[in-house]
Backbone as CSV, one residue per row, in Angstrom:
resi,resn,N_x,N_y,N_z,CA_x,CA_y,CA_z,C_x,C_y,C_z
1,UNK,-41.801,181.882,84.776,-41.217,180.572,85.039,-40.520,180.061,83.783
2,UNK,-39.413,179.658,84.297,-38.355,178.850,82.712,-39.792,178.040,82.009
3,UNK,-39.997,177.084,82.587,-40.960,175.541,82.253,-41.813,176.315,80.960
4,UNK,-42.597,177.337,81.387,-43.320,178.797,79.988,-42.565,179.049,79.186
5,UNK,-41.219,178.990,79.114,-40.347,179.738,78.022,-40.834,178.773,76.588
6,UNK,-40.805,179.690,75.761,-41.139,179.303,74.542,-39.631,178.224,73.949
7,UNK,-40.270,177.307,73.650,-38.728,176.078,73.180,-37.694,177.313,72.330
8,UNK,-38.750,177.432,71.099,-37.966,177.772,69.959,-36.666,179.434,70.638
9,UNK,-37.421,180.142,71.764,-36.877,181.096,72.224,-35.670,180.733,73.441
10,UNK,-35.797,179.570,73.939,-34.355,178.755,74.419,-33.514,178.236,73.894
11,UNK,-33.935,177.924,72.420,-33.060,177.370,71.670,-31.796,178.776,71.407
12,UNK,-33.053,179.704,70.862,-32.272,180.802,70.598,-31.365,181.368,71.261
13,UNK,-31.992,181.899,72.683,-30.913,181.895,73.819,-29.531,181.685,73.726
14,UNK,-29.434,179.901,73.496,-28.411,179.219,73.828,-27.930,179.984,72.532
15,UNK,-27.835,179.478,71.522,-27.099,180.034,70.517,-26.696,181.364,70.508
16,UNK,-27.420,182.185,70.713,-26.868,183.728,70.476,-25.891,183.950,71.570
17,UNK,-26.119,183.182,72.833,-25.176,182.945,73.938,-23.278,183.128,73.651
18,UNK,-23.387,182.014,72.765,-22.364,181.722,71.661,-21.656,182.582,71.020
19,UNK,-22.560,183.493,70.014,-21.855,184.707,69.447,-21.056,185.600,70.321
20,UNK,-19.962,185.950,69.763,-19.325,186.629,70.198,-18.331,187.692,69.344
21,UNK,-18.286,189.072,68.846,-17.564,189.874,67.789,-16.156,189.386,68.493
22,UNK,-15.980,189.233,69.420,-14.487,189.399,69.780,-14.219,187.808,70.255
23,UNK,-12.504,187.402,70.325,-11.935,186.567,70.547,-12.250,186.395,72.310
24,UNK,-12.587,185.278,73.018,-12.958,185.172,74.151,-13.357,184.149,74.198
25,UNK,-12.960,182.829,75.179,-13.056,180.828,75.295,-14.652,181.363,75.348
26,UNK,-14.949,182.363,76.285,-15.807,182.133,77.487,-17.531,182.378,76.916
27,UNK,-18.342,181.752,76.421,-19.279,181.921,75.968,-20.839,182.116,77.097
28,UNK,-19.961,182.635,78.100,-20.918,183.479,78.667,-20.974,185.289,79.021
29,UNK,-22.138,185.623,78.381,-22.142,187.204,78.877,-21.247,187.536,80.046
30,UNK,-21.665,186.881,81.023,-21.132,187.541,82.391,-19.622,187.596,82.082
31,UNK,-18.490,186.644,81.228,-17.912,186.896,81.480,-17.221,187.988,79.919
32,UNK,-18.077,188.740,79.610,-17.787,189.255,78.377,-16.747,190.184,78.619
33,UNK,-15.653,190.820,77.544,-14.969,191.574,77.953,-14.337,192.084,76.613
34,UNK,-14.665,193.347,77.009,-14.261,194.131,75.872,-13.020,194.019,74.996
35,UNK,-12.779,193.527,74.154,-11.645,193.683,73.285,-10.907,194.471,73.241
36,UNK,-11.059,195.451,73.227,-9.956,196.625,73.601,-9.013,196.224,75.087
37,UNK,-9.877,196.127,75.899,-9.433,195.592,77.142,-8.525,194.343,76.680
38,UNK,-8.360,193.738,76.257,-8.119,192.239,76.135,-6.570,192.825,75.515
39,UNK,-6.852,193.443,74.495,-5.470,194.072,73.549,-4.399,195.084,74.768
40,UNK,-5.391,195.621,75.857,-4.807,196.723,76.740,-4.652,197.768,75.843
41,UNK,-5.647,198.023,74.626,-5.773,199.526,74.119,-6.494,200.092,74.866
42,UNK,-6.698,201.491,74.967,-7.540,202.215,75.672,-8.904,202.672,75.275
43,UNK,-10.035,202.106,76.089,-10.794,201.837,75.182,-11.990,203.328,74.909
44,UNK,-13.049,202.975,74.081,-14.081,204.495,73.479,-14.157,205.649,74.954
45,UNK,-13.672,206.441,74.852,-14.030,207.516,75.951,-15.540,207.124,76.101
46,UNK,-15.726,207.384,77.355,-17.465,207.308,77.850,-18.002,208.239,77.062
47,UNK,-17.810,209.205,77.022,-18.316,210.710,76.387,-18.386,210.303,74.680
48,UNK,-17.518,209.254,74.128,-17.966,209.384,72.929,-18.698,207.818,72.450
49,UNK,-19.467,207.175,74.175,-20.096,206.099,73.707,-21.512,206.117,74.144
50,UNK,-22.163,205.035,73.265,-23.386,204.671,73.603,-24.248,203.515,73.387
51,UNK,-24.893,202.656,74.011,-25.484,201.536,73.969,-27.205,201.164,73.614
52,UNK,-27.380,200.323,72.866,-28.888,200.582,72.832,-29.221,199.020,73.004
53,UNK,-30.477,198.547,73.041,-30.998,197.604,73.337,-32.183,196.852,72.482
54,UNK,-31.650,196.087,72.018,-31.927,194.795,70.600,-32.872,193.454,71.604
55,UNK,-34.113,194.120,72.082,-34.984,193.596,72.811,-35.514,192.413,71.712
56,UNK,-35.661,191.574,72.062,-36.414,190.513,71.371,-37.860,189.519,71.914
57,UNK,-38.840,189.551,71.482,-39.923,188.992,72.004,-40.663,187.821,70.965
58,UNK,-41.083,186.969,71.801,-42.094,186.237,70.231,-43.489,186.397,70.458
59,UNK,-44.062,187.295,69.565,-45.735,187.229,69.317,-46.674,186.055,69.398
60,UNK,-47.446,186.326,69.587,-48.373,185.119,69.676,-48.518,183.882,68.155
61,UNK,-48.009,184.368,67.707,-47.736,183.557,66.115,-46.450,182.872,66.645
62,UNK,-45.331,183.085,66.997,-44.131,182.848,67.279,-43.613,182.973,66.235
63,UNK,-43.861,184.445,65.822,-42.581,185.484,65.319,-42.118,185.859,66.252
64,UNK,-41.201,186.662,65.963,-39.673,187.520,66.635,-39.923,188.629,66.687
65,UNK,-40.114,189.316,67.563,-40.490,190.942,67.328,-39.250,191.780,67.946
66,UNK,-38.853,193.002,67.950,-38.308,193.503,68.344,-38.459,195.029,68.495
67,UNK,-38.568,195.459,70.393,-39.122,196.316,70.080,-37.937,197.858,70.058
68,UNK,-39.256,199.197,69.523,-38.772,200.206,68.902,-39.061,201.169,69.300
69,UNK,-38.573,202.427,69.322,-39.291,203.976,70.029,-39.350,204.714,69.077
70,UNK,-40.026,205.751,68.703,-40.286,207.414,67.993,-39.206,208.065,68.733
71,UNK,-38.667,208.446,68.776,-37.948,209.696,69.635,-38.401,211.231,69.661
72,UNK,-38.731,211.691,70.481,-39.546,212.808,70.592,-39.228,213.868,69.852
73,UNK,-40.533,214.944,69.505,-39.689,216.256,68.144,-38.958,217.268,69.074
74,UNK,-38.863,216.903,70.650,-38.056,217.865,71.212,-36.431,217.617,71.502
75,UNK,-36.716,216.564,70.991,-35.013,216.362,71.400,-34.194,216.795,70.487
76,UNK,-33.248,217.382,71.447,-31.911,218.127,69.805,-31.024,216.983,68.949
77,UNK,-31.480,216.062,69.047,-30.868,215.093,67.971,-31.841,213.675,67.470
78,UNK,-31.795,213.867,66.562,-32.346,212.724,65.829,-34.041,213.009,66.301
79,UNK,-34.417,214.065,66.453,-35.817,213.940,66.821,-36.734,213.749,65.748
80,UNK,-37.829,212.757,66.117,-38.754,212.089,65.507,-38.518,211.202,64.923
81,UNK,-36.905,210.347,64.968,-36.715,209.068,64.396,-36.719,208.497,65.182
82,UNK,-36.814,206.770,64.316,-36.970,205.715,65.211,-35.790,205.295,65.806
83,UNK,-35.799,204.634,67.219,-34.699,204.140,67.638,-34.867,203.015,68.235
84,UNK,-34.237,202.622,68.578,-33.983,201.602,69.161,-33.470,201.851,71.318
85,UNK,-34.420,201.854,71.985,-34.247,202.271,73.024,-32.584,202.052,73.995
86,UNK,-32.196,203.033,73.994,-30.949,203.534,74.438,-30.436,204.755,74.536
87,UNK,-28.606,204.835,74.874,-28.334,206.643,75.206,-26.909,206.076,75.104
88,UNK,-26.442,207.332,75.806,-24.947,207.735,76.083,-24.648,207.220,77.408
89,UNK,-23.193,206.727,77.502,-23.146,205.851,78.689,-22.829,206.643,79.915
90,UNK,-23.120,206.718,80.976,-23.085,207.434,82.116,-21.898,207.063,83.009
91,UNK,-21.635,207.852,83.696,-20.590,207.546,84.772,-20.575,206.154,85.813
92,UNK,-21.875,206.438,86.376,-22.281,205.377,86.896,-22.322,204.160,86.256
93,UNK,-22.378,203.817,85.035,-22.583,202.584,84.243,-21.434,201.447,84.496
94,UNK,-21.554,200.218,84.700,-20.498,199.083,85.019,-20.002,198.808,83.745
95,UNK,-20.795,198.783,82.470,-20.622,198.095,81.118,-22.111,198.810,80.391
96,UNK,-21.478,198.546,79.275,-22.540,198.387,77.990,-23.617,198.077,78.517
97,UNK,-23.446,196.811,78.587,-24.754,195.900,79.104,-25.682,197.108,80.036
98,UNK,-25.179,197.384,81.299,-25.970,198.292,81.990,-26.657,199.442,81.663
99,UNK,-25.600,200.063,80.477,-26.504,201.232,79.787,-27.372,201.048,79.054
100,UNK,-27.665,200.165,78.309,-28.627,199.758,77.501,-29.948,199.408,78.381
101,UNK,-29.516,198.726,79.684,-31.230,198.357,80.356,-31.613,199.809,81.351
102,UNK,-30.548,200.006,81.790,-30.662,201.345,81.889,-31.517,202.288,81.396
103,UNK,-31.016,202.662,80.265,-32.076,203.486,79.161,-33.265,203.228,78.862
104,UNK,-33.439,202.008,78.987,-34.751,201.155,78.420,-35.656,201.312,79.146
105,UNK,-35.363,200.890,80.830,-36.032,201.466,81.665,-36.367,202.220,81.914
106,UNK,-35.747,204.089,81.476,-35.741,205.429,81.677,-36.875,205.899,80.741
107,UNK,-36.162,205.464,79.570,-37.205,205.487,78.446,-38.626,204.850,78.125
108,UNK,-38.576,203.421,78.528,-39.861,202.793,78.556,-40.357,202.070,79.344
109,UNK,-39.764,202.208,80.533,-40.286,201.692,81.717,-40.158,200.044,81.702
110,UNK,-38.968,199.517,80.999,-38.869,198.065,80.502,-38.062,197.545,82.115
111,UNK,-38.006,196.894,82.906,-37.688,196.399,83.905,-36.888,196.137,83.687
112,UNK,-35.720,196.148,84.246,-34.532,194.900,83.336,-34.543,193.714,84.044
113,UNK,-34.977,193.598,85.166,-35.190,192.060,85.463,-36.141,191.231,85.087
114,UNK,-36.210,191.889,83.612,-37.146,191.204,82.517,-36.238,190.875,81.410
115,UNK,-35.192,191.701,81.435,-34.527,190.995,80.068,-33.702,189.854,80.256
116,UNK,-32.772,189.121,79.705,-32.254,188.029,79.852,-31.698,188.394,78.518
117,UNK,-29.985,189.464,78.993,-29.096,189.226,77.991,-28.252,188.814,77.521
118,UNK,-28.295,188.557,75.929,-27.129,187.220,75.946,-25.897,187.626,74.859
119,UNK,-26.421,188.240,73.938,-24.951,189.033,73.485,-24.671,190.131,73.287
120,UNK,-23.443,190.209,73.109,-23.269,192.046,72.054,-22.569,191.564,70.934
121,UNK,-23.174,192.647,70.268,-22.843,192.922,68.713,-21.662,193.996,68.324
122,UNK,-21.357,193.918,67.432,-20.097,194.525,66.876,-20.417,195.975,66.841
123,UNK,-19.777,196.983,67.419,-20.062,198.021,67.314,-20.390,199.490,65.828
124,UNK,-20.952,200.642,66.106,-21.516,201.057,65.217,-21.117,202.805,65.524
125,UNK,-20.195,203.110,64.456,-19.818,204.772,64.928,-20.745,205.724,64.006
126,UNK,-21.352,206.664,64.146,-21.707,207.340,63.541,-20.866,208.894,62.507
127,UNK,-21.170,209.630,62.518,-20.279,210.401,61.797,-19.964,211.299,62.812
128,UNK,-20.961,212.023,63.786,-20.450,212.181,65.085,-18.936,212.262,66.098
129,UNK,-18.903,210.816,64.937,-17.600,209.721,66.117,-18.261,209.343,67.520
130,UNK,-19.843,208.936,67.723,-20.693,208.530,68.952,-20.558,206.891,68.228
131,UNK,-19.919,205.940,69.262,-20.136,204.793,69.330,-20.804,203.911,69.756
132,UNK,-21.830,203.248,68.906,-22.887,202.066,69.484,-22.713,201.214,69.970
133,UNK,-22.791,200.232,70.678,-22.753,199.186,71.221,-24.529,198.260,71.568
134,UNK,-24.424,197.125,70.194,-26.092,197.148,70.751,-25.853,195.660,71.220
135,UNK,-26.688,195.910,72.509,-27.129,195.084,73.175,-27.990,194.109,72.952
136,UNK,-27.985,192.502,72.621,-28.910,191.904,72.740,-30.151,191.106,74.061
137,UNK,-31.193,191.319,73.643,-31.775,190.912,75.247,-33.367,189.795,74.922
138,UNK,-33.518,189.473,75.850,-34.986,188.186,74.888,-35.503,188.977,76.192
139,UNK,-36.630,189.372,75.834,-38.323,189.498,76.696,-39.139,187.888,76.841
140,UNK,-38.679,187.343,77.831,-39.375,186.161,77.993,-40.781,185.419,77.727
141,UNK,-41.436,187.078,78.207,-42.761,186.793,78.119,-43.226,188.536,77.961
142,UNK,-43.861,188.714,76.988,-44.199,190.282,76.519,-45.329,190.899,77.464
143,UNK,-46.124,190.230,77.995,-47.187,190.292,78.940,-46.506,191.071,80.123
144,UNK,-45.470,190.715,80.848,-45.056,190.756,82.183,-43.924,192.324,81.669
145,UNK,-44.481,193.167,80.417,-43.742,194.244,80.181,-44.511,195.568,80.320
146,UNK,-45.093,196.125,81.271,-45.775,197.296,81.285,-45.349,198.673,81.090
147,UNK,-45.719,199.446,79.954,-44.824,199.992,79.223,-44.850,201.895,79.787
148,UNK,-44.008,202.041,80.187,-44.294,203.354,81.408,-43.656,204.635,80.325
149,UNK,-43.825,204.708,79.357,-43.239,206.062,78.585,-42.551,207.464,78.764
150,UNK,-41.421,207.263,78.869,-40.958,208.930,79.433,-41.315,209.960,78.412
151,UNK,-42.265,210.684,78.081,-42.611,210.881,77.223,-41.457,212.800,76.601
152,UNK,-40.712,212.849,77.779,-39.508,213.749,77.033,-38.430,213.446,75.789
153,UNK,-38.739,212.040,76.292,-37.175,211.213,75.419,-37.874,210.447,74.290
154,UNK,-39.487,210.069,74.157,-39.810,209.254,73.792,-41.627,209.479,73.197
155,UNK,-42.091,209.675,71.946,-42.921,209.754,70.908,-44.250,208.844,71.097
156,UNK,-43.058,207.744,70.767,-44.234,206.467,70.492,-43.584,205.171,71.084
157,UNK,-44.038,203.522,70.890,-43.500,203.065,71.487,-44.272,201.575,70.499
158,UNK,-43.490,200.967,69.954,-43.905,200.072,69.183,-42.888,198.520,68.958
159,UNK,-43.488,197.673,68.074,-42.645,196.400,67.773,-42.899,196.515,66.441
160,UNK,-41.832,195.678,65.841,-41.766,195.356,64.400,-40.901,193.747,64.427
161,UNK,-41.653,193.228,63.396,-40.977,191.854,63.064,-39.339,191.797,62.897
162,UNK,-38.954,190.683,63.591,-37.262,191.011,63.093,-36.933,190.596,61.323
163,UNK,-37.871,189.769,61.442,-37.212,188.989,60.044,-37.150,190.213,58.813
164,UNK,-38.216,191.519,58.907,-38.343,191.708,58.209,-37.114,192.869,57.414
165,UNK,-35.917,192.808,58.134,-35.125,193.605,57.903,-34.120,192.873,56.840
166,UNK,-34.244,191.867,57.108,-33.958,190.580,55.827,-34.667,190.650,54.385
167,UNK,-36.173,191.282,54.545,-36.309,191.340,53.020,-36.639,192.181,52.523
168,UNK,-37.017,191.992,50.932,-36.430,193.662,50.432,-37.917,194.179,49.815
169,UNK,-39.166,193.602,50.843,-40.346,194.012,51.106,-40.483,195.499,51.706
170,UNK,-41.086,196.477,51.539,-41.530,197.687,52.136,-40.196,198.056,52.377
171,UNK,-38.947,198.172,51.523,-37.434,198.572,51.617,-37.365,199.547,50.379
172,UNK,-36.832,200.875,50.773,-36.253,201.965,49.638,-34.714,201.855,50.285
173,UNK,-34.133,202.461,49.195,-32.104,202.260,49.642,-31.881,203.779,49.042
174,UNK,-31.434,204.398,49.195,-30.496,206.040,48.792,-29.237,205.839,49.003
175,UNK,-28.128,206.372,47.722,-26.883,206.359,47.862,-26.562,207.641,48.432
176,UNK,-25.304,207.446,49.273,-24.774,208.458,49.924,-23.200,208.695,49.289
177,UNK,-22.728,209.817,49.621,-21.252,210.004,49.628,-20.808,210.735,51.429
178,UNK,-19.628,210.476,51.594,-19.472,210.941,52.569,-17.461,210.872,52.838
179,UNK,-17.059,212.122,52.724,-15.678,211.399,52.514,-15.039,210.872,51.629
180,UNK,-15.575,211.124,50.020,-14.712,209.580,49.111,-15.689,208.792,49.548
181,UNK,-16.298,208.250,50.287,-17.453,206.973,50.755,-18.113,206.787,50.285
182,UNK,-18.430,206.106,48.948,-19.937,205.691,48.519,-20.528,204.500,49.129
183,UNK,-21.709,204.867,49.949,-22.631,203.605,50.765,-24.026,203.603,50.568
184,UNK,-25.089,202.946,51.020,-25.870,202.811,50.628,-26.807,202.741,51.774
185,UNK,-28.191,203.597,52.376,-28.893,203.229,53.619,-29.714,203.202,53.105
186,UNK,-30.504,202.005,54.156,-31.981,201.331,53.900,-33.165,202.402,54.574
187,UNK,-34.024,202.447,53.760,-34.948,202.901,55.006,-36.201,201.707,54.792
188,UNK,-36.831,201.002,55.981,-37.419,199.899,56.250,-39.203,200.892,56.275
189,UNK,-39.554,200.600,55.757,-41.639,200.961,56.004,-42.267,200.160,56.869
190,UNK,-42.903,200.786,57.994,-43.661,199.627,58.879,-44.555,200.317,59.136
191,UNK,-45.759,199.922,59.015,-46.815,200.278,59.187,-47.982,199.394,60.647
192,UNK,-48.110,199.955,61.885,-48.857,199.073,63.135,-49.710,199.851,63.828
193,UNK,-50.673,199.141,64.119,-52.048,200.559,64.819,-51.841,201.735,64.145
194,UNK,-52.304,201.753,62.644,-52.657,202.574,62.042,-51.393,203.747,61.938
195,UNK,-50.479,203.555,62.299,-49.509,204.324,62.687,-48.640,204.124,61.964
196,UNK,-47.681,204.821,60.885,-46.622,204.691,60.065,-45.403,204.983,60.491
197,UNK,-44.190,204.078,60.323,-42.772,204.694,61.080,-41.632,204.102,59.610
198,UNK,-40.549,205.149,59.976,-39.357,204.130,59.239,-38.417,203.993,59.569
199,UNK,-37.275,202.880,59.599,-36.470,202.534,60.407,-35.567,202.431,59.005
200,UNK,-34.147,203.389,59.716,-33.200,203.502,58.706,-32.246,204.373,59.256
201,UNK,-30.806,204.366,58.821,-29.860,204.631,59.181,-29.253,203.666,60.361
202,UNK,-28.453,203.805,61.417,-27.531,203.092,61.987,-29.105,201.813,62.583
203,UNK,-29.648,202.836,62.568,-31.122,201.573,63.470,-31.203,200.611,62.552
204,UNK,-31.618,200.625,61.442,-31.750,199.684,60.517,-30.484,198.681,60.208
205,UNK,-29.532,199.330,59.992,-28.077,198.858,60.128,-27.958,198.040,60.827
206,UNK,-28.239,198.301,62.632,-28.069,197.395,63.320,-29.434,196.205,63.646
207,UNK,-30.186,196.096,63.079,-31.454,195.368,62.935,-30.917,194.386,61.710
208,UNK,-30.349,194.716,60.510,-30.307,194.325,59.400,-29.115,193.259,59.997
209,UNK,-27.850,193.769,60.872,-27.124,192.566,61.595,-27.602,191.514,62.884
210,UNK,-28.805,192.317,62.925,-29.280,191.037,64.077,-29.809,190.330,63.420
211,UNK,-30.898,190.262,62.606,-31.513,189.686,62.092,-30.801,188.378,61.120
212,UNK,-29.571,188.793,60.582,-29.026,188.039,59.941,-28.011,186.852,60.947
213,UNK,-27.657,187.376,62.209,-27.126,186.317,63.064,-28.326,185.367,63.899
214,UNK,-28.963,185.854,63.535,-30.529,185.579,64.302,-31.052,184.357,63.383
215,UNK,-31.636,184.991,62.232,-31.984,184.142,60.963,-30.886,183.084,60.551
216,UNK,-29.776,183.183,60.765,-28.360,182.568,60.047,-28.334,182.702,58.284
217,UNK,-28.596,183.835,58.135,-28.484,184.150,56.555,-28.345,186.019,56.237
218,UNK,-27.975,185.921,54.950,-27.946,187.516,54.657,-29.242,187.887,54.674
219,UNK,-29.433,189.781,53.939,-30.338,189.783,53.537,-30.802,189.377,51.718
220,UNK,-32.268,190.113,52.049,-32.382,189.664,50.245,-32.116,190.602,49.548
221,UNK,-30.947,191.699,49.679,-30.962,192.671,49.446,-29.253,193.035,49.331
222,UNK,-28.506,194.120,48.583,-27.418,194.204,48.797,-26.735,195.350,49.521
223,UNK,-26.127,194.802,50.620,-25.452,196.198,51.492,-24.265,196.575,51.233
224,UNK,-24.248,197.923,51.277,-22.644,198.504,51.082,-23.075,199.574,52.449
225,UNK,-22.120,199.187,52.719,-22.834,200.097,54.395,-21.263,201.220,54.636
226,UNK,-21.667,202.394,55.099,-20.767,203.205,55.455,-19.289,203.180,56.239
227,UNK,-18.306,203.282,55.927,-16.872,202.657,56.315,-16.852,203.521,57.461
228,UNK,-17.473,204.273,57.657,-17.200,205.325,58.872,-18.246,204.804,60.020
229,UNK,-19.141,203.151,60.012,-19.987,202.686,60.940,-18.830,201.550,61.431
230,UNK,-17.838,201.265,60.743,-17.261,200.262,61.400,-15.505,200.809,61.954
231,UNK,-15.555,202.359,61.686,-14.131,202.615,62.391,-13.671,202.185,63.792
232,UNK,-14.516,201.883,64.439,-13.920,202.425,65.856,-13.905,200.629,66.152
233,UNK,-14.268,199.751,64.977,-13.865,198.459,65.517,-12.482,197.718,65.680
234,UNK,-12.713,196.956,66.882,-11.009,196.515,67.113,-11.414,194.653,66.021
C-alpha cells in the first residue's frame, strides 16, 4: 500500500523521477525516449546492448541499500564477479526498462511488479563495445521480495549500502592504461553474512553515479574513469 511507503523513499521517487541524461519536457519514465531516437541517429544495435538494474531498498535503519549478485564461476564472462542484476537485450524486449526487470526476474526471481521505475542513467560501454544502460528502480517494501535464484547465471545474492560508494572507506583504486587512456578503477570491499565480495569495474562505476545523483554530491574520492565507458554517449 502507498499510505506504508517510507516518506523519505517518496520523496526520493519524486526527485529521481526528474533526472533525466537526455533533453526531454517530459519528466515521466513512461514517456522516456531515447536520445538517439530524438536526434533520428540510429540507435546501439540490440546485439551490442545491455541493461542492468539499480534496485533500491531502505533497511530497517532507513539506509539505502542496493541490491547485488556473484555471477556464477560457470559463466564465460565475468564469472565470479559482482553484478548488478541484468543481461543483453533480447528481441522480445520493448525498451531498456524491460530488459533490466526482465533479467532480474530470470536471475533472482525479483517480480517486477515490485519495482517502481523511475529513471535511467547515462550509459556505460565497456571495451567489448557492450553497452549499459542502468536502470533505476525503488523496492517499496524488501519483505514482499522472495528471492528465487537461478543458480546458472547467479552465485550469490546480496545488498550493500548505497552511500557507501561515496566514501573512500574499504576503497583500493589501480591505474590502468588502455589505448593512450590513463584511468583509474575502484574496487569497493563489502563484507555481509560472513561473506566477502568486491564491487569494481563498470559495477562500481555505475553505483559510484547513482549514488552521487542519489546523495546530491561527489564522491570522497577522485575519479578519472575510462574514456572508452562514455563512447557510445549521445
Amino acid at each position: 500500500m502507498a499510505s506504508n511507503r517510507s516518506q523519505n523513499l517518496v520523496i526520493l521517487a519524486e526527485r529521481l523521477r526528474l533526472y533525466n541524461p537526455i533533453t526531454t519536457l517530459s519528466s515521466k519514465i513512461q514517456e522516456f525516449v531515447p536520445k538517439n531516437q530524438e536526434l533520428g541517429i540510429n540507435p546501439i544495435p540490440k546485439s551490442n546492448r545491455a541493461a542492468v538494474l539499480v534496485c533500491l531498498f531502505e533497511e530497517p535503519q532507513g539506509h539505502l541499500h542496493v541490491i547485488l549478485t556473484k555471477r556464477a564461476s560457470t559463466l564465460s564472462s565475468h564469472s565470479g564477479e559482482v553484478a548488478l542484476p541484468g543481461g543483453k537485450v533480447e528481441e522480445g524486449d520493448a525498451d531498456d526498462i524491460e530488459t533490466a526487470l526482465r533479467e532480474a526476474e530470470e536471475e533472482i526471481g525479483l517480480d517486477r511488479s515490485l519495482v517502481d521505475v523511475v529513471t535511467v542513467l547515462e550509459s556505460f560501454t565497456n571495451k567489448k563495445g557492450i553497452t549499459v544502460i542502468p536502470v533505476v528502480g525503488i523496492l517499496w517494501d524488501r519483505n514482499t521480495f522472495n528471492p528465487l535464484i537461478n543458480t546458472a547465471e547467479v552465485a550469490a545474492l546480496f545488498d550493500a549500502p548505497l552511500e557507501m560508494f561515496l566514501k573512500d572507506e574499504n576503497r583500493r583504486e589501480q591505474e590502468r592504461e588502455y589505448m593512450g587512456d590513463e584511468y583509474v578503477l575502484h574496487f569497493f570491499d563489502h563484507e555481509t553474512e560472513n561473506e566477502k565480495y568486491i564491487i569494481w569495474a563498470i559495477t562500481a562505476g555505475i553505483l559510484i553515479k547513482a549514488a552521487s545523483i542519489v546523495y546530491q554530491r561527489p564522491p570522497d574520492f577522485q575519479e578519472r574513469t575510462p574514456r572508452f565507458w562514455s563512447r557510445n554517449r549521445q
